[in-house]
N, C-alpha and C positions, 0 to 999 in steps of 0.2 A: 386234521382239521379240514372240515369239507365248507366252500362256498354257498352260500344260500343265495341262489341266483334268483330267483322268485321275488324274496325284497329288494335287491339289486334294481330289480326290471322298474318302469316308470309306473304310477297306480295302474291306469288304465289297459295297461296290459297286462296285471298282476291277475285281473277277471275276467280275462277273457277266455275261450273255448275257440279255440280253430275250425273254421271252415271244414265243413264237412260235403266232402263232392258224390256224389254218385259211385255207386260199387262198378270198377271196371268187370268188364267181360271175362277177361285172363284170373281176376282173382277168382272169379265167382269158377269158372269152370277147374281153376287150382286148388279151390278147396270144397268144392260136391266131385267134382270126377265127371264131371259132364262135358258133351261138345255141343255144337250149335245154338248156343244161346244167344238172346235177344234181349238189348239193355234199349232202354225207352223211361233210361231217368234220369237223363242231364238236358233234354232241350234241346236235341246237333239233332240237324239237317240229315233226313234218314237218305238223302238223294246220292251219297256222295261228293267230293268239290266237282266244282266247274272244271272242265275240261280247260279252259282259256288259261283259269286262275293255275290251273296243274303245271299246264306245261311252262307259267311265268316264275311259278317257284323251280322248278327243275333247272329253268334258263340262268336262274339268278344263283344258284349254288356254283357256279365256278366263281364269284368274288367271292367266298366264304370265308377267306384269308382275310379280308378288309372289314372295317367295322361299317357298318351302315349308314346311308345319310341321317346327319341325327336330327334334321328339321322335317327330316321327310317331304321333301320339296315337291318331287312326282306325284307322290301319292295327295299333299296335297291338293294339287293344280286337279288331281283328275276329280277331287271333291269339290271344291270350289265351282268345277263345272259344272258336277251332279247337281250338287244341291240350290246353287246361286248363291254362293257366299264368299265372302274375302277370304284370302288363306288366311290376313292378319285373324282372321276369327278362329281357327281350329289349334287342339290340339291334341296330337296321336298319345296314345297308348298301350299298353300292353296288355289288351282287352280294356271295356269302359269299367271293371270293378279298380282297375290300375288309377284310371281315375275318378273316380268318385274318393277314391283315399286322397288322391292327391289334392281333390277339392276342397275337400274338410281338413287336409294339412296347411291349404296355404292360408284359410278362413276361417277354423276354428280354434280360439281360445278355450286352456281349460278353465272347464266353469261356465262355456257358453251353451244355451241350448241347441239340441239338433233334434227338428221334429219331423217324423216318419209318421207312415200308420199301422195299424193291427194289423198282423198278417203279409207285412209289406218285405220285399227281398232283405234276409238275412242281413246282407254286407252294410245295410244300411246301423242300426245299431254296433255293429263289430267295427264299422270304422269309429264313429261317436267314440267310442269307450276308447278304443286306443289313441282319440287325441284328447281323453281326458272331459271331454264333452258331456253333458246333463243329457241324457236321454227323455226327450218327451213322445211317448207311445198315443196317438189319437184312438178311438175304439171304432174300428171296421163300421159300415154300412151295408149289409148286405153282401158281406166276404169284402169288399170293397173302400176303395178310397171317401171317405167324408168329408168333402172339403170345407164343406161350410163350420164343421166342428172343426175342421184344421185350424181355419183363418184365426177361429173364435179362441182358440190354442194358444196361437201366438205372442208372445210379449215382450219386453225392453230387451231382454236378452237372449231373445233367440234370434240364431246367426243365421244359420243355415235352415231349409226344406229340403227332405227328398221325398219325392212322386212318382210311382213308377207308372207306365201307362204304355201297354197292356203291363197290369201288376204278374207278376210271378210270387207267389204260386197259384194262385187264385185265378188267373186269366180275366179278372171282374177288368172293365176302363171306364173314364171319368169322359166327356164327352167336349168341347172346343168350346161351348160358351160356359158350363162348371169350369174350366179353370181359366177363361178369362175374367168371370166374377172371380172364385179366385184372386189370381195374380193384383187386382185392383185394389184387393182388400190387405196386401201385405204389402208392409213397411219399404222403401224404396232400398235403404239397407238392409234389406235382410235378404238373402241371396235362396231363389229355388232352383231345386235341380232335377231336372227332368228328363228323366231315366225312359228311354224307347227303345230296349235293345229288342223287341218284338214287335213293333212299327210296320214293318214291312209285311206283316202279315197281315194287317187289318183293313178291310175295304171298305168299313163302313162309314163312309163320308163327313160323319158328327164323330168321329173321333179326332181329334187336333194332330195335326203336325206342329209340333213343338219350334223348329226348323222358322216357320213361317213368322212366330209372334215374336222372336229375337226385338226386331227394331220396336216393336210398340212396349218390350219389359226389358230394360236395361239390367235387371238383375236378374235375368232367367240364364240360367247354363242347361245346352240341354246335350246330355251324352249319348251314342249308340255304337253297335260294336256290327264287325263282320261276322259273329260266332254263329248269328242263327239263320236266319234264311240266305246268307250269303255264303255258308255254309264253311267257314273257315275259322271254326274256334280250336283246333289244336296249334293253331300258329296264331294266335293272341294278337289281337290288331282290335281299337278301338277309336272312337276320337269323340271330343267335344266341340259343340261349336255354342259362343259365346261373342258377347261383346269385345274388340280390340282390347281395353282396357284388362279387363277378367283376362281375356286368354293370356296377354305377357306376363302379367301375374301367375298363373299356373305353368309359363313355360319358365321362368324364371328357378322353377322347383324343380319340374321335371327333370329325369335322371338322361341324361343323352343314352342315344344309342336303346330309346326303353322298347323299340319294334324291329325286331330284327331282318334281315335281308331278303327270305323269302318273305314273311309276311308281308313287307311292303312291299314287292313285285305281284304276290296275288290277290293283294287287296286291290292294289291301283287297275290289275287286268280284271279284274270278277267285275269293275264299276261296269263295265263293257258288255257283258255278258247278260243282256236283259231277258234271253231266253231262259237262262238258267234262274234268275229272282223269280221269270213267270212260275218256271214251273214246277219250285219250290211252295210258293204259294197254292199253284191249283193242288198238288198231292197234298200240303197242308188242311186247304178246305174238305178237300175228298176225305181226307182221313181221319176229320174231327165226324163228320156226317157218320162216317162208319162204324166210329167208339160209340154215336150217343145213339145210334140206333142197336148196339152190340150194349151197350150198360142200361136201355130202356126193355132188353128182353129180358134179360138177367132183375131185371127192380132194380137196378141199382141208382141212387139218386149222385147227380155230378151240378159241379157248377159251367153254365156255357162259358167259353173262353173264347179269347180274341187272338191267342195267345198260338203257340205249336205242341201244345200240352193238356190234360183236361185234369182238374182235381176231382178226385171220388170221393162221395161219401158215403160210407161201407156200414154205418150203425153201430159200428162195434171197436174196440182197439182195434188199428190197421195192425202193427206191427208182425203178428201172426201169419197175417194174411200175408204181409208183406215177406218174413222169412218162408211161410209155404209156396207163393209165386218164383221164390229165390232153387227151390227145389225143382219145379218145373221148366227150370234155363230163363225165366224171364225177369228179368231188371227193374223195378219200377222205383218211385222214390215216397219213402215215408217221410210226413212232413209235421214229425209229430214238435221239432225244434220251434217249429212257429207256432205252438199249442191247438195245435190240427191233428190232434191221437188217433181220429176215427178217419183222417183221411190217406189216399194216396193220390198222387202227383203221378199222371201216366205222359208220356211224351206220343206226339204223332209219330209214328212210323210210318213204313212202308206199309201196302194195304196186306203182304204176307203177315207182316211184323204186326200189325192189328190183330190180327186174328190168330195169332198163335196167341198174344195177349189177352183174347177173350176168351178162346177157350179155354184158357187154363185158369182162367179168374173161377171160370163157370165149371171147372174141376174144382179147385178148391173150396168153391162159396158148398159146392153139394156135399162137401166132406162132415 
């Protein structure tokens, strides 16, 4: 007699499909027989870490015996600094997808809505479902956020928003006064969450720091992570920052101990390290310039992004494309999951790492 663990499991995770990350490097060259290849499909900081952040996880692996401070008290205090906020307002995670689950764990009833948009980061329906949540999908604007059909979305039952901004995969963003219209126009209880883990790459003035409208929207959460221009997403370190109230609420859930030891020493050092955010950033900028003028020689049409990534769009199913780029050592990401068949998802690299990328597009596209 065997167990049928499938009906066992609760609905919402009966339908779901696992997260699907970016092909590592090691597999890709374990199963072609290839060396030197170039992965530029998960979004990480082609710079390497921060030197500072290095040597603070290096320092901090002799208490590895010991469990970690589990309020994260340091690492607090050096954010509270950054950003001008009370620590009572943060809470760490284990990267920000850690908590975005934990968001909709401690606020959504099954049965309640959770409305995202078309095209909007994967995690956002995959959490929905598995707390039993009504999925409501808005229809893109131009690859992009529609907020004004969001607001228009809304109704008695919906709990939760998520917003991401700069959006992944798209790169499209929504600009500081669309979502303070916005925010004005949604229910006082209904909670938005505002997703900027690509924030720190945008310099365009009319994009909103989320950060700043906390006190004028008591129900806005808005979360960011170390993983990308801080360049530290193999050591998973996240956090939100929220009203006092919200945050003891989701600390109340939180798993202790959810950031482990280096990650809270080189998160707290990288705050430090403003040479390394710069010049994450400047090879960022340099390195979107280089794709769209390497994808404008080639024809190939893209969407601009705000983002450390550029979506392609090829005319044709990607995935082809995408397994003959996989031949050529280069990594990129099909993002046919969010109903984008004809696109890919290419990450900034380095300016070598560009260009092995384009020219092997521009082998393949002549095949």
């Amino acid at each position: 007699m065997s167990c049928d663990a499938v009906k066992l499991a609760v609905a919402g995770v009966q339908k779901l499909h696992p997260y699907q990350p970016g092909k590592p490097i090691e597999e890709l060259e374990r199963e072609l027989g290839i060396e030197n290849s170039v992965k530029l499909a998960s979004n990480e900081n082609p710079l390497g870490p921060s030197a500072i952040a290095l040597a603070a996880a290096r320092e901090s692996l002799q208490h590895m015996t010991l469990y970690p401070d589990a309020m994260g008290f340091r690492l607090k205090q050096g954010l509270s600094a950054f950003y001008s906020v009370d620590p009572s307002q943060l809470t760490l995670g284990n990267g920000s997808n850690d908590l975005l689950e934990l968001i909709a764990r401690v606020f959504v009833n099954p049965g309640d809505e959770l409305v995202f948009s078309q095209y909007a980061f994967i995690v956002y329906p995959l959490v929905a479902q598995a707390v039993g949540a009504k999925t409501v999908e808005v229809p893109a604007l131009n690859y992009g956020h529609d907020l004004v059909a969001m607001a228009k979305a809304l109704t008695d039952q919906t709990k939760l928003v998520m917003l991401a901004n700069p959006n992944n995969p798209t790169g499209t963003a929504f600009t500081r006064d669309e979502l303070i219209e916005f925010m004005r126009a949604v229910p006082v209880n209904t909670l938005v969450v505002l997703d900027e883990a690509y924030t720190e790459y945008v310099s365009d003035t009319q994009i909103p720091n989320g950060i700043e409208l906390l006190a004028q929207f008591p129900n806005l959460i808005v979360t960011r992570t170390f993983s990308k221009a801080w360049g530290l997403a193999g050591l998973r370190v996240g956090f939100a920052v929220a009203s006092k109230e919200i945050t003891d609420l989701l600390n109340r859930v939180r798993q202790p101990f959810n950031v482990n030891i280096p990650a809270l020493a080189a998160a707290e050092a990288v705050l430090k390290d403003t040479e390394y955010l710069a010049l994450s950033v400047e090879i960022n900028q340099a390195g979107l310039k280089q794709l769209y003028l390497g994808l404008d020689r080639l024809d190939v049409d893209y969407i601009p992004s705000f983002g450390n990534f550029v979506a392609i769009d090829l005319k044709q199913p990607a995935q082809p494309i995408y397994e003959s780029l996989l031949s050529e050592g280069v990594i990129v990401r099909p993002v046919g999951i969010y109903k984008l068949a004809n696109h890919l998802r290419v990450s900034v690299g380095t300016p070598a790492e560009n260009e092995r990328f384009l020219l092997a597009l521009a082998k393949v596209l002549a095949r």
